[in-house]
BAKEVEX-763608 format. One record per atom (N, C-alpha, C): residue number from 1; atom name; residue in one letter; y, x, z. Coordinates in pm, whole numbers, plus 32768, in hexadecimal, padded with zeros to 4 digits. Atoms other than C-alpha are relative to their C-alpha. Layout:
N
NUM CA A Y X Z .
...
END
This chain:
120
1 N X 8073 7FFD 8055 .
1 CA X EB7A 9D9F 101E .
1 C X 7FB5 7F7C 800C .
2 N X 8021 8056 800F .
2 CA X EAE4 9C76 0FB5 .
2 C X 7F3C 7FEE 7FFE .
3 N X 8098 7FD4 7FE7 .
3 CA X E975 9C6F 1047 .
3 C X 7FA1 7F53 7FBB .
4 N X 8040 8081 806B .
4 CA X E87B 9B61 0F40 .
4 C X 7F6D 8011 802F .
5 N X 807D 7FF4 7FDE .
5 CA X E757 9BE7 1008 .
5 C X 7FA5 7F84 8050 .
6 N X 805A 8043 7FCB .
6 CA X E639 9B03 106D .
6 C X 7FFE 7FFE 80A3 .
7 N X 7FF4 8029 7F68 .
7 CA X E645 9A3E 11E7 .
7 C X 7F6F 7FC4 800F .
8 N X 805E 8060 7FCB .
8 CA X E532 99BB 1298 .
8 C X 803B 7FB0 804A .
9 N X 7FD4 8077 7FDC .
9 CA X E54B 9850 12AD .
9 C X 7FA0 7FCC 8060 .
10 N X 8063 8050 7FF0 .
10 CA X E3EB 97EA 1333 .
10 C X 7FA6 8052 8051 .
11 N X 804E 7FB3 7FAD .
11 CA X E2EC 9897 140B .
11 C X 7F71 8011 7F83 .
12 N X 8084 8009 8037 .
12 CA X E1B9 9809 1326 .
12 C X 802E 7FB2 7F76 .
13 N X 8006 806C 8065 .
13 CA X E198 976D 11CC .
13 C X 7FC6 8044 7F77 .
14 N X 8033 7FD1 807A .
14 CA X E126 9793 106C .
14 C X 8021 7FC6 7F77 .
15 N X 7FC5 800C 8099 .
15 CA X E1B5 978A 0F0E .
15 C X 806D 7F9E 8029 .
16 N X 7F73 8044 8024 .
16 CA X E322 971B 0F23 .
16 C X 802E 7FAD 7F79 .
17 N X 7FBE 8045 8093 .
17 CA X E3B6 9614 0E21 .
17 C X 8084 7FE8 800F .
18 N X 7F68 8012 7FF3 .
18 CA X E517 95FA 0DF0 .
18 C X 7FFD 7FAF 7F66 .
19 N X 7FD2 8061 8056 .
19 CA X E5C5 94E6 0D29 .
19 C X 807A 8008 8007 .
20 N X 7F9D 801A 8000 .
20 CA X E70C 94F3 0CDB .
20 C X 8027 7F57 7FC3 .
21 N X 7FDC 80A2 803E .
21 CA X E78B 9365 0C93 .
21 C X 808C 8033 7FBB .
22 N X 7F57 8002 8068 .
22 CA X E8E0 9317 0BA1 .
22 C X 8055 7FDE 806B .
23 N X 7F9F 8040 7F83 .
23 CA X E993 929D 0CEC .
23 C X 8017 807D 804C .
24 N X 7FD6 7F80 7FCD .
24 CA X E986 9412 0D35 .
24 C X 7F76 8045 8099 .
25 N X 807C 7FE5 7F73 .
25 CA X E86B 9404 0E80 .
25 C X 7F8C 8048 7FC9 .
26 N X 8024 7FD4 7FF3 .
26 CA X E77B 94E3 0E8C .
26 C X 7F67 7FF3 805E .
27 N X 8044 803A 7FBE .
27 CA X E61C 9465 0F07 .
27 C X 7FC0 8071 7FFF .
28 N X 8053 7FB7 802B .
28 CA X E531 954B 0F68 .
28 C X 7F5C 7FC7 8056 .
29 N X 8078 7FFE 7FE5 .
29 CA X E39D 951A 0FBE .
29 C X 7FA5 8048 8045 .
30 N X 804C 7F91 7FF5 .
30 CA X E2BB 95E5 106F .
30 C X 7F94 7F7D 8074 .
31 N X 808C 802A 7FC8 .
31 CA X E167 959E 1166 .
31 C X 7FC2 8054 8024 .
32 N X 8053 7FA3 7FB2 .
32 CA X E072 9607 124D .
32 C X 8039 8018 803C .
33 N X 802E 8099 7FCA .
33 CA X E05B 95A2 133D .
33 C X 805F 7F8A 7FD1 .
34 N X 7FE6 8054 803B .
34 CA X E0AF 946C 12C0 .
34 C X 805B 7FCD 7FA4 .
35 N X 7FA9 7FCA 8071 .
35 CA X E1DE 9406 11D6 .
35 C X 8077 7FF8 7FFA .
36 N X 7F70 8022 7FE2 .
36 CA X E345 942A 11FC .
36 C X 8078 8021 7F66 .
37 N X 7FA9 801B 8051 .
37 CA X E46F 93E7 1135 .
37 C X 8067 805D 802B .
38 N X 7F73 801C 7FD2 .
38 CA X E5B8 9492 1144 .
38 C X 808D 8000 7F83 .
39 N X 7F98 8012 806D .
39 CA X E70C 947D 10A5 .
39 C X 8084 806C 7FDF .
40 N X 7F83 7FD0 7FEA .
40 CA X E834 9529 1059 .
40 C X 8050 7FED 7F81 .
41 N X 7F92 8012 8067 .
41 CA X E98A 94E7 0FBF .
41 C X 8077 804F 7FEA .
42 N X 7FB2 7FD4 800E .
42 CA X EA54 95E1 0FD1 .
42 C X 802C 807C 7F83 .
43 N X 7FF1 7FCA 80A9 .
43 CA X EA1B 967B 0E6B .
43 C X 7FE2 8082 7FF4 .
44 N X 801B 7F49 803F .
44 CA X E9B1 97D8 0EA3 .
44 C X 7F63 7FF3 8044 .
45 N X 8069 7FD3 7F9A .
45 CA X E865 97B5 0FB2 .
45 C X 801D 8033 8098 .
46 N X 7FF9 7F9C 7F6F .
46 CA X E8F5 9844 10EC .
46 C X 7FF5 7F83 8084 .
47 N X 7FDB 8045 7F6F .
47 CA X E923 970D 11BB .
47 C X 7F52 7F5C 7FEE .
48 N X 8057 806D 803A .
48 CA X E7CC 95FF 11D0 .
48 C X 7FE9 7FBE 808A .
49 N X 8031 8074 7F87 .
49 CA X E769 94C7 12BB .
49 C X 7F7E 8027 8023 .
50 N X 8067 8003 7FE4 .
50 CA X E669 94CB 13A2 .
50 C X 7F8C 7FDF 7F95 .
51 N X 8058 8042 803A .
51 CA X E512 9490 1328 .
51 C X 7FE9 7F69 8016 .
52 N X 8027 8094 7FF7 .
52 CA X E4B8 9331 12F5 .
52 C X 7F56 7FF0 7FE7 .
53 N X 806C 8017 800B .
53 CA X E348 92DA 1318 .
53 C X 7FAB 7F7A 7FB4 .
54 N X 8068 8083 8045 .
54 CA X E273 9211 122F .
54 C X 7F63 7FEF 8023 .
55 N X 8089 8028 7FC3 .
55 CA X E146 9251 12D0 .
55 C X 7FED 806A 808A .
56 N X 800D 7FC2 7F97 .
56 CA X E163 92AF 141E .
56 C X 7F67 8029 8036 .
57 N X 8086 8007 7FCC .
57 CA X E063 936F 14B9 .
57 C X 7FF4 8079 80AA .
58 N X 7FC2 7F7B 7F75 .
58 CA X E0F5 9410 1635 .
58 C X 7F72 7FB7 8045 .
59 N X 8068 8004 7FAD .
59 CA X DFCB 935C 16DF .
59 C X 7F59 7FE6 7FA3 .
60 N X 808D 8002 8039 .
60 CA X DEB5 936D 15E3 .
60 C X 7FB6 808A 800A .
61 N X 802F 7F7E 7FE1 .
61 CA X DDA9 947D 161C .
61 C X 7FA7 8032 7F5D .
62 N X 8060 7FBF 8072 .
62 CA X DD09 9458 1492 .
62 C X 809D 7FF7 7FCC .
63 N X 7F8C 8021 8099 .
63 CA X DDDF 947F 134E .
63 C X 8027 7F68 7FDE .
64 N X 7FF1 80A3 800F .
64 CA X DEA5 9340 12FF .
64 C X 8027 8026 7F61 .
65 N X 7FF6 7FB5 807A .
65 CA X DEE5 93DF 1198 .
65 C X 7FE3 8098 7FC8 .
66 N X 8023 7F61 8041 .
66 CA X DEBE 9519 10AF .
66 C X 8079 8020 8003 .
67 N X 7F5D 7FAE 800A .
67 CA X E05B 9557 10A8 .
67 C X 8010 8018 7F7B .
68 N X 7FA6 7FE1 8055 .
68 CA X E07F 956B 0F59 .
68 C X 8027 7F6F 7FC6 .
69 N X 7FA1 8064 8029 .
69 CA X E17E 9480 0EB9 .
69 C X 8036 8020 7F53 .
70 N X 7FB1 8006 8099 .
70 CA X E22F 9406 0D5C .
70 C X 8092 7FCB 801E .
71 N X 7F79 803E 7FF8 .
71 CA X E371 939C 0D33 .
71 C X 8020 7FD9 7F73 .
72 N X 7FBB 8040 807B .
72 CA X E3EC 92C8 0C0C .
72 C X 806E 7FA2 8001 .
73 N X 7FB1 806C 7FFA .
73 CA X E556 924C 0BE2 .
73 C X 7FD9 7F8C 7F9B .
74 N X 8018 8061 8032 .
74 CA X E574 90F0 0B83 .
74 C X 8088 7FCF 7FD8 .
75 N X 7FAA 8033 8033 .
75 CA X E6E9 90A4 0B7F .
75 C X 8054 807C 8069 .
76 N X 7F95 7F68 7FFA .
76 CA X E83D 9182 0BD4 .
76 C X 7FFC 800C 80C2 .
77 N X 8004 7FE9 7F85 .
77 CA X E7DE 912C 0D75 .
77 C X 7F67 7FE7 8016 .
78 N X 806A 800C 7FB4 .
78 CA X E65D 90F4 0D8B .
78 C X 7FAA 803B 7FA6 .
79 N X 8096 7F8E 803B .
79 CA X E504 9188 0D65 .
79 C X 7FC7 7FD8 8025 .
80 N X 806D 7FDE 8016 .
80 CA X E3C9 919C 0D58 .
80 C X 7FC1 805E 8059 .
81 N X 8018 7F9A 7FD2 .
81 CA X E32A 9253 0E61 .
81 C X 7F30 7FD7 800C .
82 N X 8077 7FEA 7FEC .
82 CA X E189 9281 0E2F .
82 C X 7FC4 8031 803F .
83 N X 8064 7FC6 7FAA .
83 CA X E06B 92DF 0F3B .
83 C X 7F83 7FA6 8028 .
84 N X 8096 8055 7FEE .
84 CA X DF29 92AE 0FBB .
84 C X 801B 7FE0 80CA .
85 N X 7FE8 8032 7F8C .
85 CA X DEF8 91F1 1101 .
85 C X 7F65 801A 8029 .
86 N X 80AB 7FFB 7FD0 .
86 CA X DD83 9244 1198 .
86 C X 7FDE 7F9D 804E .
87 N X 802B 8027 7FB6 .
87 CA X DD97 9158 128C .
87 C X 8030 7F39 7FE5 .
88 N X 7FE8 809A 8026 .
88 CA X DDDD 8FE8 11C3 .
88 C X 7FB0 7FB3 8019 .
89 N X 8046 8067 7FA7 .
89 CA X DD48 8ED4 1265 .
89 C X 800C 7FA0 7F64 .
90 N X 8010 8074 8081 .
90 CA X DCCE 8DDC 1126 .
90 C X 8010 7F6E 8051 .
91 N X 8022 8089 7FEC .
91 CA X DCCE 8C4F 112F .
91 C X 7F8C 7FFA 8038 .
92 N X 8079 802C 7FA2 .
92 CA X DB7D 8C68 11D2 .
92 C X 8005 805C 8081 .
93 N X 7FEB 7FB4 7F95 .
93 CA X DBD7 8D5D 12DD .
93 C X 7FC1 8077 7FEE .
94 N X 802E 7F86 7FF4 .
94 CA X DB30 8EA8 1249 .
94 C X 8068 804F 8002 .
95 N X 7F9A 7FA6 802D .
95 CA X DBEB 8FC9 125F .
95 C X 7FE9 8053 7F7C .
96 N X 7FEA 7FCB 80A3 .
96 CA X DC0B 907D 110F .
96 C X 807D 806B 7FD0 .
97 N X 7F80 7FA7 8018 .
97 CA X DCDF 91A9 107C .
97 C X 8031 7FB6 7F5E .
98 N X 7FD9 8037 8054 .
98 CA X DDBD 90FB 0FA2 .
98 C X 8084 805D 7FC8 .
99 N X 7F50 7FA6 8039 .
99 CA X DEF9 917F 0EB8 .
99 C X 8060 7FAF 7FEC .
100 N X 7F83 807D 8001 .
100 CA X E036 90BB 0EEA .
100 C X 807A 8039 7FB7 .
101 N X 7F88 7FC2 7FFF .
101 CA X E1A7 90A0 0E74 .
101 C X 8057 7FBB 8039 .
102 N X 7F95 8033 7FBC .
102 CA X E2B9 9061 0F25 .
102 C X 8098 801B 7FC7 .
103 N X 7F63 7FDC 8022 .
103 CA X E459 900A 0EBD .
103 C X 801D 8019 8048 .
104 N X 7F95 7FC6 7FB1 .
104 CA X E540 90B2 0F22 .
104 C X 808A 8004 7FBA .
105 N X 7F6F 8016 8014 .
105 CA X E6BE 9038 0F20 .
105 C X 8049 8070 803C .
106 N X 7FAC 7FA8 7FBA .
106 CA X E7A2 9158 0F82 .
106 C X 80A6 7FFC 7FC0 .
107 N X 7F60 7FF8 7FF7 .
107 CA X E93A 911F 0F77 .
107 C X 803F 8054 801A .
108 N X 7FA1 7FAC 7FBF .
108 CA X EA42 9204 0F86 .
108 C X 8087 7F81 800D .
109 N X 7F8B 8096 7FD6 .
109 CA X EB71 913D 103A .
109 C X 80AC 808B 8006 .
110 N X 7FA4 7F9C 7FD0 .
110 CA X ECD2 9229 1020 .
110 C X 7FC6 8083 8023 .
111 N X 801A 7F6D 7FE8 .
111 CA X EC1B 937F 101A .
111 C X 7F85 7FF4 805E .
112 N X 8065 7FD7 7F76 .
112 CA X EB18 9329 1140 .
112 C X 7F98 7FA6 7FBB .
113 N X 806C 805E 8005 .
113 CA X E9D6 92AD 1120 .
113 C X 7FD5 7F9C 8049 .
114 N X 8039 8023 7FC8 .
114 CA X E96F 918E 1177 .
114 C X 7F5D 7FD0 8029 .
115 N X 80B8 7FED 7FF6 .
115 CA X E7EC 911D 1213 .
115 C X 7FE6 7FC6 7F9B .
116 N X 807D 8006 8066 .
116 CA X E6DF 9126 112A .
116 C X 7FDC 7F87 803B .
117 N X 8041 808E 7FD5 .
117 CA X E648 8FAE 10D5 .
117 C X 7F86 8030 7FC1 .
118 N X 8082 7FCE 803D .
118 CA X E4EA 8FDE 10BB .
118 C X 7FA5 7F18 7FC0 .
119 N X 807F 805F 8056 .
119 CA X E3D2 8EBB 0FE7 .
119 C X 7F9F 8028 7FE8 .
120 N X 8089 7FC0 7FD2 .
120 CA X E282 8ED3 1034 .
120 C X 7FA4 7FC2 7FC1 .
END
């Protein structure tokens, strides 16, 4: 029997985005505490990479974001990934909650994925 039921991937987070790209990968989004990336290529969902962190926050004691995210492909291996950063340091040194985007290159090489190039 072929079980399609829902896994917990994550302990914490809020509003999931999934992107499928034309290269076949599978990006998905989530946040809160702060904002992680992950991937998967194996064409159905069952198998995904660690989280990858875009805004780490294991030793911060405030919010370093709100967790929610966009995702917009851009070409058949990269994206678009949108969030807010609370804790952006400006050209004059204030801190400031700012909304950034960051690329993201993701390759499949022979069936496996290889690492995510991130542009900041």
């Amino acid at each position: 029997m072929l079980d399609l039921g829902p896994e917990v991937m994550a302990v914490s987070g809020v509003l999931p985005r999934l992107l499928r790209l034309t290269n076949g990968v599978v990006a998905l989004s989530s946040g809160r505490p702060g904002v992680q990336l992950r991937f998967c290529a194996d064409g159905n969902g069952k198998t995904w990479t660690q989280p990858l962190e875009l805004m780490p926050y294991a030793n911060e004691k405030d919010a370093v974001s709100c967790g929610y995210t966009s995702l917009l492909a851009t070409s058949p291996d990269r994206f678009l990934v949108i969030y807010s950063d609370f804790k952006h340091q400006t050209a004059s040194g204030q801190i400031r909650k700012a909304i950034k985007v960051c690329e993201v290159t993701v390759k499949l090489d022979s069936a496996k994925l290889l690492a995510p190039k991130f542009r900041k």
